[in-house]
DSSP file (Angstrom, degrees, kcal/mol; ACC not computed):
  #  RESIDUE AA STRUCTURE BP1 BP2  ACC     N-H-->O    O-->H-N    N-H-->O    O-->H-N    TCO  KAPPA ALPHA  PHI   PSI    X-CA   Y-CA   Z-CA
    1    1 A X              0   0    0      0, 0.0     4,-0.0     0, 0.0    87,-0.0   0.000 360.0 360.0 360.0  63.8   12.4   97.3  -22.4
    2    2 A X        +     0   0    0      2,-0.0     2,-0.1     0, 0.0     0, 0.0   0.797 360.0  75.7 -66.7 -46.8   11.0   94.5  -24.7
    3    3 A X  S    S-     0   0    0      1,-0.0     2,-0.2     0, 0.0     0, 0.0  -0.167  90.5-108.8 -87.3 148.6   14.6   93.3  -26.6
    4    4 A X        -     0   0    0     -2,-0.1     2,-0.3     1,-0.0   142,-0.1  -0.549  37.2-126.2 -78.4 159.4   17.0   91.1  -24.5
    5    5 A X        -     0   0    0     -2,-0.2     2,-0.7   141,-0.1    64,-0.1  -0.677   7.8-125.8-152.6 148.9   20.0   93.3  -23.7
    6    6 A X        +     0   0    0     -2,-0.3    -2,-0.0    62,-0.2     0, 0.0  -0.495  57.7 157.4-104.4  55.2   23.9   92.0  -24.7
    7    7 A X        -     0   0    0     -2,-0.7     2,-0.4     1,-0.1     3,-0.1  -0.373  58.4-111.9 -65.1 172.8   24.6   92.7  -20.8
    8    8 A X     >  -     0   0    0      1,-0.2     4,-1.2     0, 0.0     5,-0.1  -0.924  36.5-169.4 -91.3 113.0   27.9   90.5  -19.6
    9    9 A X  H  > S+     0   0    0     -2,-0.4     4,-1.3     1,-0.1     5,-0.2   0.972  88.2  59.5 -83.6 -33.0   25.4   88.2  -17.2
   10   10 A X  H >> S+     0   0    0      2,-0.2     4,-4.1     1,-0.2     3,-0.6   0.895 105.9  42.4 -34.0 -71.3   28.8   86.9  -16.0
   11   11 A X  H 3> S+     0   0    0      1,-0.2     4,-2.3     2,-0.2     5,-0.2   0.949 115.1  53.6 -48.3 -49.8   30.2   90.8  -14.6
   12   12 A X  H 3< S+     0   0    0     -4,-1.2     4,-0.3     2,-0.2    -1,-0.2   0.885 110.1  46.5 -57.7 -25.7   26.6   91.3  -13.2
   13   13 A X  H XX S+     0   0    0     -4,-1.3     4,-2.9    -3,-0.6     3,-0.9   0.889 115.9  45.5 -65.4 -65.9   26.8   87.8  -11.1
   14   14 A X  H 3< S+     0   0    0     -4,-4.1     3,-0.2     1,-0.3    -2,-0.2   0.852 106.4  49.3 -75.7 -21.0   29.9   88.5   -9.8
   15   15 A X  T 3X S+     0   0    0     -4,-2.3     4,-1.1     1,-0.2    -1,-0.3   0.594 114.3  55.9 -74.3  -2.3   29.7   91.7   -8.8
   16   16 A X  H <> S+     0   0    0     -3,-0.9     4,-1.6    -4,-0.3    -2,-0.2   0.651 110.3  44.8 -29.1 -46.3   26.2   90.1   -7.1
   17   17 A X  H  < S+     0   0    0     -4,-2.9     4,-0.4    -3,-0.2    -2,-0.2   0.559 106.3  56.2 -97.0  -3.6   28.2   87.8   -5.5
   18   18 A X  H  > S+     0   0    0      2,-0.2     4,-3.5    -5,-0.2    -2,-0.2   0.687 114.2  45.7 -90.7 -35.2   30.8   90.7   -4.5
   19   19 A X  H >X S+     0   0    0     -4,-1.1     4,-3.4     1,-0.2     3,-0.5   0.998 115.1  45.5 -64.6 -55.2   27.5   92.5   -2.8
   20   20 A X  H 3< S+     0   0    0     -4,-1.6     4,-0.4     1,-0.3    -1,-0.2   0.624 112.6  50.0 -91.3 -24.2   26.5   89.4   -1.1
   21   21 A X  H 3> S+     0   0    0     -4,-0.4     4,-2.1     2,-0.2    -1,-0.3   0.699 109.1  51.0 -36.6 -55.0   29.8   88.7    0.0
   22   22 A X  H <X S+     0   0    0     -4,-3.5     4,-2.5    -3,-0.5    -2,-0.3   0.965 105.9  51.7 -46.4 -59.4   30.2   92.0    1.4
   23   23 A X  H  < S+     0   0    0     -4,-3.4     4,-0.3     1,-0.2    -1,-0.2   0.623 105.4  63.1 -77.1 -11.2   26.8   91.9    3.5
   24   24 A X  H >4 S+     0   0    0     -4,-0.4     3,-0.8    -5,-0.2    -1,-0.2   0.978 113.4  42.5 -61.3 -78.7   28.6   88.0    4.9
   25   25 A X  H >< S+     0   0    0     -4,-2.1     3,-3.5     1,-0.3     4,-0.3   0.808 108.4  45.5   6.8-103.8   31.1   90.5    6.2
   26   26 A X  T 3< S+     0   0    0     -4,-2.5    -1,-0.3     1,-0.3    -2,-0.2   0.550 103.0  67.6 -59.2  -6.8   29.6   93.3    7.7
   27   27 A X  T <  S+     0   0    0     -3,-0.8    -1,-0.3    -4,-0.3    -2,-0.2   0.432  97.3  63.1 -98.7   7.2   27.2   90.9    9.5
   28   28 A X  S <  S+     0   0    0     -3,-3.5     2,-0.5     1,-0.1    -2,-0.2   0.873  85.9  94.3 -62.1 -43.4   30.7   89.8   11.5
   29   29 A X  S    S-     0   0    0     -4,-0.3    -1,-0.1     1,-0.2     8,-0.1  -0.538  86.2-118.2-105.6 104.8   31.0   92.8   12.7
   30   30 A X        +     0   0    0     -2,-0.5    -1,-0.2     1,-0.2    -2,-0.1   0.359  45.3 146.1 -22.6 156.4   29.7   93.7   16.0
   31   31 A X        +     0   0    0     94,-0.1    95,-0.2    -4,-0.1    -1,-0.2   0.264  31.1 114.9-178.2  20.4   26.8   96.6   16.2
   32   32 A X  S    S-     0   0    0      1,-0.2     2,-0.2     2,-0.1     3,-0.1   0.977  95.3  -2.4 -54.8 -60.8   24.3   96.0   18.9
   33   33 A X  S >> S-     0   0    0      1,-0.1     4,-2.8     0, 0.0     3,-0.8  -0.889  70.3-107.7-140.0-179.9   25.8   99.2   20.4
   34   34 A X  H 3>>S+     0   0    0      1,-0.3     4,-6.9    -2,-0.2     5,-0.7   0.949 117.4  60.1 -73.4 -28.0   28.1  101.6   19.9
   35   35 A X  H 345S+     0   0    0      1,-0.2    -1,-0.3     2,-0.2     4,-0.0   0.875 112.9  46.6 -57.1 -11.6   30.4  100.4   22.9
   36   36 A X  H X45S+     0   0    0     -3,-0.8     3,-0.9     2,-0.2     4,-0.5   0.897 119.8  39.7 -88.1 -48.0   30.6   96.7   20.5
   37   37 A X  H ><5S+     0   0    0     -4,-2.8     3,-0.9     1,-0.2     6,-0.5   0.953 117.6  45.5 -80.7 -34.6   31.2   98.6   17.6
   38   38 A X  T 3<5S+     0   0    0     -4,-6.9    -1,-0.2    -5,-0.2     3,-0.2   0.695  99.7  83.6 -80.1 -10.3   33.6  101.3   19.4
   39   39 A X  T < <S+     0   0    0     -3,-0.9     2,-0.3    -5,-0.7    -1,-0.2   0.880  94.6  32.7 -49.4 -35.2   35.4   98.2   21.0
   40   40 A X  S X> S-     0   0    0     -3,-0.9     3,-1.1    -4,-0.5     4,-0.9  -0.961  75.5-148.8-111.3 130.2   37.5   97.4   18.5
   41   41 A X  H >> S+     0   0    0     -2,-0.3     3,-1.4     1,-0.3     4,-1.0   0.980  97.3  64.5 -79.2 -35.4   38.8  100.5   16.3
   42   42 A X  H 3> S+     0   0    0      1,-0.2     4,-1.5     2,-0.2    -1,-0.3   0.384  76.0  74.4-120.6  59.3   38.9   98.1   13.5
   43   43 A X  H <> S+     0   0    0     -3,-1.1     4,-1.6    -6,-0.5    -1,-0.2   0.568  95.7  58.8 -43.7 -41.2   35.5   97.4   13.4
   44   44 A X  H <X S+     0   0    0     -3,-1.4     4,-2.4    -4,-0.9     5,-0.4   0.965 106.5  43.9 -52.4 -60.8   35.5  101.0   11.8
   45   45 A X  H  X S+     0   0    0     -4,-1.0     4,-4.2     1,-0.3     5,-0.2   0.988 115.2  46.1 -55.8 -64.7   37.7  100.2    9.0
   46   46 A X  H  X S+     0   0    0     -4,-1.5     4,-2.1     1,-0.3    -1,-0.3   0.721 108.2  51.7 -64.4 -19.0   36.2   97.1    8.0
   47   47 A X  H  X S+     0   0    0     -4,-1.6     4,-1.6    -3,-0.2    -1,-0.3   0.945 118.4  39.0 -80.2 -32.2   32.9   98.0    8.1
   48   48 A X  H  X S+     0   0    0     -4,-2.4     4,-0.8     1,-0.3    -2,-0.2   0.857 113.8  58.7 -60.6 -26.2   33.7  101.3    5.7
   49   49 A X  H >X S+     0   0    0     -4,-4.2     4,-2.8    -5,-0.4     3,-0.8   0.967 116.3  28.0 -76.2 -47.6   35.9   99.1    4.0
   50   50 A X  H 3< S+     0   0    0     -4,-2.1    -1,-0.2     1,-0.2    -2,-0.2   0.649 115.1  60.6 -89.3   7.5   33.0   96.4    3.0
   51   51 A X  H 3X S+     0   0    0     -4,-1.6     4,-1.7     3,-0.1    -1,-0.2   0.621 104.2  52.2 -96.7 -17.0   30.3   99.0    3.0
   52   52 A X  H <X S+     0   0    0     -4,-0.8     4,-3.6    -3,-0.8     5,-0.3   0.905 110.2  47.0 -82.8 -61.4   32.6  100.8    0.0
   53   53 A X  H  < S+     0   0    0     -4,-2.8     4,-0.4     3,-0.2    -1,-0.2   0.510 111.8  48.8 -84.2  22.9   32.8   97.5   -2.2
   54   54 A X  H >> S+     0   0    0      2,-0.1     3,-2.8    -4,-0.1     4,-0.5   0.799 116.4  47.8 -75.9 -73.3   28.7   96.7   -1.8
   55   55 A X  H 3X S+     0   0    0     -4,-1.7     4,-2.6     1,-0.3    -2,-0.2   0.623 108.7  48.0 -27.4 -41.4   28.6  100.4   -2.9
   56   56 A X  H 3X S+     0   0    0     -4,-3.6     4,-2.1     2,-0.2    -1,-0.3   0.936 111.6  57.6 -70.2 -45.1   31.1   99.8   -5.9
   57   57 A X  H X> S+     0   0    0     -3,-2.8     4,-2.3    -4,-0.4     3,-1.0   0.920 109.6  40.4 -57.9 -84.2   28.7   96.6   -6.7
   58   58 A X  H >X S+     0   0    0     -4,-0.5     4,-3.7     1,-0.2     3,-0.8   0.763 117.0  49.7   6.6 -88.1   25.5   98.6   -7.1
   59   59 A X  H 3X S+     0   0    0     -4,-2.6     4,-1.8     1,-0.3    -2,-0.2   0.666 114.7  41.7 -47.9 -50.1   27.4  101.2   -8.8
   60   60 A X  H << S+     0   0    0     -4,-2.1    -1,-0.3    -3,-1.0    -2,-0.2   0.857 114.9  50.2 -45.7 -52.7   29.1   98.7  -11.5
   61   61 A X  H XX S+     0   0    0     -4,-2.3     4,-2.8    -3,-0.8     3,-1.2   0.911 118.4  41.7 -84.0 -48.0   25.9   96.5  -12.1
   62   62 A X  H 3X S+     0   0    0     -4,-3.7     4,-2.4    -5,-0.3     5,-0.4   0.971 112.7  49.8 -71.3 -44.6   24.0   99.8  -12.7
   63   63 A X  H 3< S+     0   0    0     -4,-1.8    -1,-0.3     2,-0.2     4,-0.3   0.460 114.7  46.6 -44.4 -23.8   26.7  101.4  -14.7
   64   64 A X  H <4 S+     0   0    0     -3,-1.2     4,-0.2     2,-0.1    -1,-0.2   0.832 110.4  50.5 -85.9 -60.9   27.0   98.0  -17.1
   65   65 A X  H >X S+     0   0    0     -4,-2.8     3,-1.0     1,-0.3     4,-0.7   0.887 113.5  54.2 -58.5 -40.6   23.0   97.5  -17.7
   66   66 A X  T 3< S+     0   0    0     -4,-2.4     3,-0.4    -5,-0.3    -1,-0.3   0.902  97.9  53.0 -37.1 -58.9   23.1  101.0  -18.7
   67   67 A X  T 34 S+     0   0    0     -5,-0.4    -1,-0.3    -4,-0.3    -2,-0.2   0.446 106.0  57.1 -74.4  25.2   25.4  101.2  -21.1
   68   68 A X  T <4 S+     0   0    0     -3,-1.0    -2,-0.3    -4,-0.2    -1,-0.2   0.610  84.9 111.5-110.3 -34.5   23.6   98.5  -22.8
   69   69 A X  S >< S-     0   0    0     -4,-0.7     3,-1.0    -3,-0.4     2,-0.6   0.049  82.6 -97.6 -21.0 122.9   20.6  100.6  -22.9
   70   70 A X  T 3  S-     0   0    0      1,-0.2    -1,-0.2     2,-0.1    -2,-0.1  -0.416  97.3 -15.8 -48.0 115.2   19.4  101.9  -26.1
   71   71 A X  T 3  S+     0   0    0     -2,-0.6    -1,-0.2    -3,-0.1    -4,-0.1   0.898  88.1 147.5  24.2  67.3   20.6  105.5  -26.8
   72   72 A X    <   -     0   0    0     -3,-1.0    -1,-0.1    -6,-0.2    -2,-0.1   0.196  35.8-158.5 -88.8  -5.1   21.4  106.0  -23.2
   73   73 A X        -     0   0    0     -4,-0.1    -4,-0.1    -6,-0.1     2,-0.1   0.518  44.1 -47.5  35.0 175.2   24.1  108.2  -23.7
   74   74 A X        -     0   0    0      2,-0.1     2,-0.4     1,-0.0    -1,-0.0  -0.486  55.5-127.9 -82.4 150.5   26.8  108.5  -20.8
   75   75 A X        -     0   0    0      1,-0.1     3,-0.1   -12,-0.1    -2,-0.0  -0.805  20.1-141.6 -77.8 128.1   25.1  109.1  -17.0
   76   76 A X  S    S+     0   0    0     -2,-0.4     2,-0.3     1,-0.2     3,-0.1   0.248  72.8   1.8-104.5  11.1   27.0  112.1  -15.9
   77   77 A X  S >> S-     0   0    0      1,-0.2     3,-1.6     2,-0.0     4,-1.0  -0.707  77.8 -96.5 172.5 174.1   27.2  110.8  -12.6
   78   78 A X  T 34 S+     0   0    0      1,-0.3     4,-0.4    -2,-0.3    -1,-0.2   0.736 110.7  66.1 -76.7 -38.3   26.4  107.8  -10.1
   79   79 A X  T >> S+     0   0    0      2,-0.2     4,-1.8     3,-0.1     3,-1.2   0.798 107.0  34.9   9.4 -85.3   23.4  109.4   -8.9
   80   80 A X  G X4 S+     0   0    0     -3,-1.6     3,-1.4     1,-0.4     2,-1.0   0.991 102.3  74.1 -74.4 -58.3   21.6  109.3  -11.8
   81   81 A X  G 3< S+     0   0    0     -4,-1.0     4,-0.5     1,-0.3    -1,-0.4   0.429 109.3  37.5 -37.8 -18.0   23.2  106.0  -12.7
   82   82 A X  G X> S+     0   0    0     -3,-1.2     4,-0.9    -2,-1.0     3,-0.6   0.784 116.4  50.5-108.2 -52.9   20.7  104.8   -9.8
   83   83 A X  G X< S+     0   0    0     -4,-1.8     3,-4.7    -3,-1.4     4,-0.3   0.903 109.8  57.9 -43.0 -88.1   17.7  107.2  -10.8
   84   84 A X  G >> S+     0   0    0      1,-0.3     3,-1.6     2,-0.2     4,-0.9   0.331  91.4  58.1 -24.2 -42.6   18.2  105.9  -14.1
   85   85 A X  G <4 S+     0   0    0     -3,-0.6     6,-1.0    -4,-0.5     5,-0.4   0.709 106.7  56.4 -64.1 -26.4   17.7  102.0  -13.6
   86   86 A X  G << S+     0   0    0     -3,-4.7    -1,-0.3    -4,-0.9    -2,-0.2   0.567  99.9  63.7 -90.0   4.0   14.0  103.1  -12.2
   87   87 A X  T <4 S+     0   0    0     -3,-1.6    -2,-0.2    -4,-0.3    -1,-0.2   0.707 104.0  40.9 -39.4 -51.4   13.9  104.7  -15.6
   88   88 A X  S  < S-     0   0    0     -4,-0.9    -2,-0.2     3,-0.0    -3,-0.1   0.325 118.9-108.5-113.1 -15.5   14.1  101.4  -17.2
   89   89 A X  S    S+     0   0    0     -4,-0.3    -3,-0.1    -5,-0.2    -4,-0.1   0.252  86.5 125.6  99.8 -17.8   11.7   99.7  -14.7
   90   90 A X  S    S+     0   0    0     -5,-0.4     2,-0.4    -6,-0.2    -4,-0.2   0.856  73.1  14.1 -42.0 -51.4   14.6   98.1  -13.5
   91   91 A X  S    S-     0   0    0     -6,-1.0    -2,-0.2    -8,-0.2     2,-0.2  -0.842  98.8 -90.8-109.2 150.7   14.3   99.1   -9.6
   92   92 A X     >  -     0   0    0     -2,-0.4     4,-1.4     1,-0.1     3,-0.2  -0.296  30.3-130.7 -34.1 120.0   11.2  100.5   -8.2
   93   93 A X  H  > S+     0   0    0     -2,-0.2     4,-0.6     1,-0.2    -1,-0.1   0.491 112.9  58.5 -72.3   9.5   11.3  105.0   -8.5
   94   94 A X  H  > S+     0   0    0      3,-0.1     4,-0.7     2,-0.1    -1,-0.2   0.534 113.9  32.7-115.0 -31.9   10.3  104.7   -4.5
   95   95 A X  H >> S+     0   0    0     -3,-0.2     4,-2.1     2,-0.2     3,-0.9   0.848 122.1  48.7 -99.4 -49.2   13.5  102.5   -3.6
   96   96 A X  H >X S+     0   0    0     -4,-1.4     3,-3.8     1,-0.3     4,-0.7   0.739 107.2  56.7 -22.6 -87.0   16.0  104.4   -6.4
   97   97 A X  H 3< S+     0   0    0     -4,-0.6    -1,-0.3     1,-0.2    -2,-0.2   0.478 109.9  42.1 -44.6 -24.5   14.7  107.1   -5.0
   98   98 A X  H << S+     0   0    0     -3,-0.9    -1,-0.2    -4,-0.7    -2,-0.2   0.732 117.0  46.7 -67.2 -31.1   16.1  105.8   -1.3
   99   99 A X  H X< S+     0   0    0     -3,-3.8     3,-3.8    -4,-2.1     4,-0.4   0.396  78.4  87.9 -80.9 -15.3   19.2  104.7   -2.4
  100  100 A X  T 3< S+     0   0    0     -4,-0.7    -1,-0.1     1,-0.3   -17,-0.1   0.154  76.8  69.0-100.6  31.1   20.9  106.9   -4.5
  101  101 A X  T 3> S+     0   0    0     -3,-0.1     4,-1.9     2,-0.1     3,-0.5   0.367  74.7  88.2 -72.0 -15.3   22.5  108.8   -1.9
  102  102 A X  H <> S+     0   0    0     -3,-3.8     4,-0.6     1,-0.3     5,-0.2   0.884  83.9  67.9 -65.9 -29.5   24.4  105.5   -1.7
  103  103 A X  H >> S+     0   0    0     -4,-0.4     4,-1.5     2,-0.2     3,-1.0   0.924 102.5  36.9 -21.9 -64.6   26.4  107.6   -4.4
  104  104 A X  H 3> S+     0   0    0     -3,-0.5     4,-1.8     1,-0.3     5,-0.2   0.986 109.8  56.3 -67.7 -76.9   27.6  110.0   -2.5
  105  105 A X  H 3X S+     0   0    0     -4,-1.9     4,-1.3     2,-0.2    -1,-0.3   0.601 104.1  56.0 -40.9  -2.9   28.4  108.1    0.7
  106  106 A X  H <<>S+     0   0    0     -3,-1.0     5,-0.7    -4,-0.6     4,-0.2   0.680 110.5  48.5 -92.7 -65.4   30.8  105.5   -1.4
  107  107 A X  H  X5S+     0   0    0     -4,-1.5     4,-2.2    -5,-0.2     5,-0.4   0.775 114.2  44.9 -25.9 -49.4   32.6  108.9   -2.5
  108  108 A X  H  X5S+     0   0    0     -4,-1.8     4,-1.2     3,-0.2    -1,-0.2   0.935 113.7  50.3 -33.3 -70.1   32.6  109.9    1.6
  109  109 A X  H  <5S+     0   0    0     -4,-1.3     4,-0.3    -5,-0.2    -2,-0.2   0.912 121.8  31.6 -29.4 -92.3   33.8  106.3    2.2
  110  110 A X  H  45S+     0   0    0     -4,-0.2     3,-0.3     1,-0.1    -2,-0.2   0.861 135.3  18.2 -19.4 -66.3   37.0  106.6   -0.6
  111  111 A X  H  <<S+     0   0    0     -4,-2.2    -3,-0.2    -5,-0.7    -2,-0.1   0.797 129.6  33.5-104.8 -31.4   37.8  110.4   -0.4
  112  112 A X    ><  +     0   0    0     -4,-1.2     3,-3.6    -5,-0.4    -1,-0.1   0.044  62.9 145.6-114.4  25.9   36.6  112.0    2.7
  113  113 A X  G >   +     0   0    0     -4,-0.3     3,-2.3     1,-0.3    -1,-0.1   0.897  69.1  67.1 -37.0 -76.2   36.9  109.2    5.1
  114  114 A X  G 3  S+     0   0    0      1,-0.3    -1,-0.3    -5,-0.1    -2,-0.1   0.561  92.9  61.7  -4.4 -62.6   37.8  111.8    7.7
  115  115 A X  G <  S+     0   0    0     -3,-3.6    -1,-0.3    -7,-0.2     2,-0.3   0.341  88.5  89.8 -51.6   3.2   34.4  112.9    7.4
  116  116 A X    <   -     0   0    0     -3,-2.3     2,-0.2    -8,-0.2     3,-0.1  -0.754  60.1-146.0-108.6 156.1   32.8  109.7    8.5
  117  117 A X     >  -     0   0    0     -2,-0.3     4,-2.8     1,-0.2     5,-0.1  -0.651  28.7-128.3-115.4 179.1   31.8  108.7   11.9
  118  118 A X  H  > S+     0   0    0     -2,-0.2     4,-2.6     2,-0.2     5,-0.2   0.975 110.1  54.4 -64.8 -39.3   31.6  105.8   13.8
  119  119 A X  H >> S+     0   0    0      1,-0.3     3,-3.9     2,-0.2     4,-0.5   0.816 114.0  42.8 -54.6 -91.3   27.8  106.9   14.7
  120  120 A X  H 3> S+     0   0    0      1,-0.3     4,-1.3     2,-0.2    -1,-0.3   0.459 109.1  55.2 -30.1 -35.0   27.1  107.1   11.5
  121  121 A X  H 3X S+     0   0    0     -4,-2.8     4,-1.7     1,-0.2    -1,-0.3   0.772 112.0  49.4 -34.9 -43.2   29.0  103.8   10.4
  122  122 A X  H <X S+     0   0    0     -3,-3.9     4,-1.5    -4,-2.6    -1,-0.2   0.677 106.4  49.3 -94.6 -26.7   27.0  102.0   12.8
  123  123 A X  H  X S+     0   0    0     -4,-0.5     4,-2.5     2,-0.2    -1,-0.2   0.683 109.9  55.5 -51.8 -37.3   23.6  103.4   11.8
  124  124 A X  H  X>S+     0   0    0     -4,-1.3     4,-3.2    -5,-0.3     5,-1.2   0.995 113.5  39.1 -57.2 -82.2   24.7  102.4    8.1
  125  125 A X  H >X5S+     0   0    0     -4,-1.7     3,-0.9     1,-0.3     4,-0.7   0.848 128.2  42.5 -78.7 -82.3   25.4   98.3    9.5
  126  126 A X  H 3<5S+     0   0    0     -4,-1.5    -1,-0.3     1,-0.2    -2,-0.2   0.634 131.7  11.3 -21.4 -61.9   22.0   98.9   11.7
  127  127 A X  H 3<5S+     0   0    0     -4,-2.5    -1,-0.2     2,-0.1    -2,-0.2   0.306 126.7  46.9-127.4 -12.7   19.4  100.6    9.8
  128  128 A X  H X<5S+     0   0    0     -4,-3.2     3,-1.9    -3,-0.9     4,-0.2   0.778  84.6  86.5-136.2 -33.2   20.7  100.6    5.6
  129  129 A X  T >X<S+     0   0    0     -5,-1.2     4,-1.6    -4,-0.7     3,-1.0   0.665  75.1  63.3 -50.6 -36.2   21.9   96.9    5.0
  130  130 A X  H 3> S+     0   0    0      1,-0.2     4,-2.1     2,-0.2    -1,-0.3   0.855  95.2  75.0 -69.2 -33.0   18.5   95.2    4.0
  131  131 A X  H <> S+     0   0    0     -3,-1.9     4,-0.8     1,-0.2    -1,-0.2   0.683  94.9  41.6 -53.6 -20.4   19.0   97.8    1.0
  132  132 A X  H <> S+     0   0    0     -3,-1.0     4,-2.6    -4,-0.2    -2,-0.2   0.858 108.4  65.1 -97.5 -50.4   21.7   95.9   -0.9
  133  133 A X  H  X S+     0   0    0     -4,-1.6     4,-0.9     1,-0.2    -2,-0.2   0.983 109.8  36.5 -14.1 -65.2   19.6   92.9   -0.1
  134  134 A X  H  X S+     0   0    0     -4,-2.1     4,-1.0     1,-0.3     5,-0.4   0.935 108.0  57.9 -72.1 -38.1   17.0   94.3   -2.3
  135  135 A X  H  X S+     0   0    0     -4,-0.8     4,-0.9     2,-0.2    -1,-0.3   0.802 108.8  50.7 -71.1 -27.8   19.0   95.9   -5.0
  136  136 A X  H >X S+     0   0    0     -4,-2.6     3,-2.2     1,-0.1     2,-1.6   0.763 115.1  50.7 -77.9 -90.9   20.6   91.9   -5.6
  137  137 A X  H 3X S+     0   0    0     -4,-0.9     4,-0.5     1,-0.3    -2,-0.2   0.219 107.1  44.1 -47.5  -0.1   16.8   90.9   -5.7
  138  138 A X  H 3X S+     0   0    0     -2,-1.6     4,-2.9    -4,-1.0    -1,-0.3   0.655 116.5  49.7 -96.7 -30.3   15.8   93.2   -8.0
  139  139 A X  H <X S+     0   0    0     -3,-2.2     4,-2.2    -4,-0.9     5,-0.3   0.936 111.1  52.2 -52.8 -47.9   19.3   92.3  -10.5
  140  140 A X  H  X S+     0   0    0     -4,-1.3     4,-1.3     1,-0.2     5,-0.4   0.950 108.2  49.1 -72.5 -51.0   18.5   88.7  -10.1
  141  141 A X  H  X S+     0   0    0     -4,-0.5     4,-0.8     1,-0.2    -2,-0.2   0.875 114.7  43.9 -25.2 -49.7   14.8   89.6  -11.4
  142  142 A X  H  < S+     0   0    0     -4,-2.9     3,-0.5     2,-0.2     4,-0.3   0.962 114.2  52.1 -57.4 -52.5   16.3   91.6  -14.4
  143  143 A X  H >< S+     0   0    0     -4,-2.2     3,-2.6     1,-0.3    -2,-0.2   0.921 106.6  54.9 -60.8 -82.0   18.8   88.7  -15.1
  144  144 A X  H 3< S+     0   0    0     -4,-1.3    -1,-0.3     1,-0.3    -2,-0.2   0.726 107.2  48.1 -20.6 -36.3   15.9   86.3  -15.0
  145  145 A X  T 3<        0   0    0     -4,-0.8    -1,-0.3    -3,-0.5    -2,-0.2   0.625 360.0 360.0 -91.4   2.7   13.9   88.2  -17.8
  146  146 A X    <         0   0    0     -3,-2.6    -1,-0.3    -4,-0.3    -2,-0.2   0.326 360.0 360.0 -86.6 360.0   16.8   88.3  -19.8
C-alpha cells in the first residue's frame, strides 16, 4: 500500500470523532457492578445504544478505506470488512482477528436486542472498550501516512 489512497479524510475523522464521542458516553455510565449498572434500567439502553454507534464507526471507516482499495471488490460482509483492513496492514491480524466479532454483536445490538443481556452489556463497558481506543489509534496512524 505504497500510493496515497483518494479516502474522504473528512468521513474518516468524523466518524473518529463519532467513536470517541461514543467511548465519552459509555464512560458516564455506571459499571463497577452489576447492582450500578442494574440500578437504572436505562443504563441498558444507553450503553447498547452508544456501544451500536462506536460499532457503526469501525464498520463505516473500514467499509470507506476499502472501497478505495485497489481491486478490492465488494466485502461480502462486515466480518471480513475487519479481517480485511489487516489485509492491507492497516490493523494488526492479532487485533482484527479480536475484533471482528464486533460485527456480529452491532447486528445483536440493532436486530436481536432481545437477545442481549445486561451481564453481557456490562462485560462489553468493563472488559471491550480499550478496543475502539485502539482501532481510532490505528485510523489516525493510516490518516497520518496518507
Amino acid at each position: 500500500m505504497n500510493d496515497k489512497l483518494t479516502i474522504d479524510r473528512e468521513k474518516i475523522i468524523a466518524r473518529v470523532e463519532d467513536i470517541k464521542n461514543a467511548l465519552l458516553e459509555l464512560g458516564k455510565i455506571p459499571n463497577k457492578t452489576m447492582a450500578d449498572f442494574a440500578a437504572d434500567k436505562n443504563y441498558f439502553y444507553l450503553a447498547s445504544y452508544w456501544l451500536r454507534i462506536a460499532i457503526e464507526g469501525v464498520l463505516t471507516i473500514g467499509t470507506h478505506i476499502l472501497s478505495r482499495m485497489p481491486a478490492n471488490g465488494q466485502q461480502k460482509n462486515y466480518t471480513q470488512i475487519i479481517l480485511s483492513l489487516a489485509d492491507y496492514g492497516i490493523l494488526p491480524r492479532d487485533f482484527a482477528q479480536k475484533i471482528k466479532g464486533m460485527a456480529g454483536y452491532r447486528n445483536r445490538l440493532a436486530r436481536l436486542y432481545w437477545n442481549v443481556s445486561k451481564e453481557e452489556v456490562l462485560n462489553t463497558l468493563q472488559n471491550e472498550l480499550s478496543d475502539f481506543q485502539k482501532f481510532v489509534g490505528y485510523i489516525e496512524d493510516f490518516l497520518a501516512k496518507q
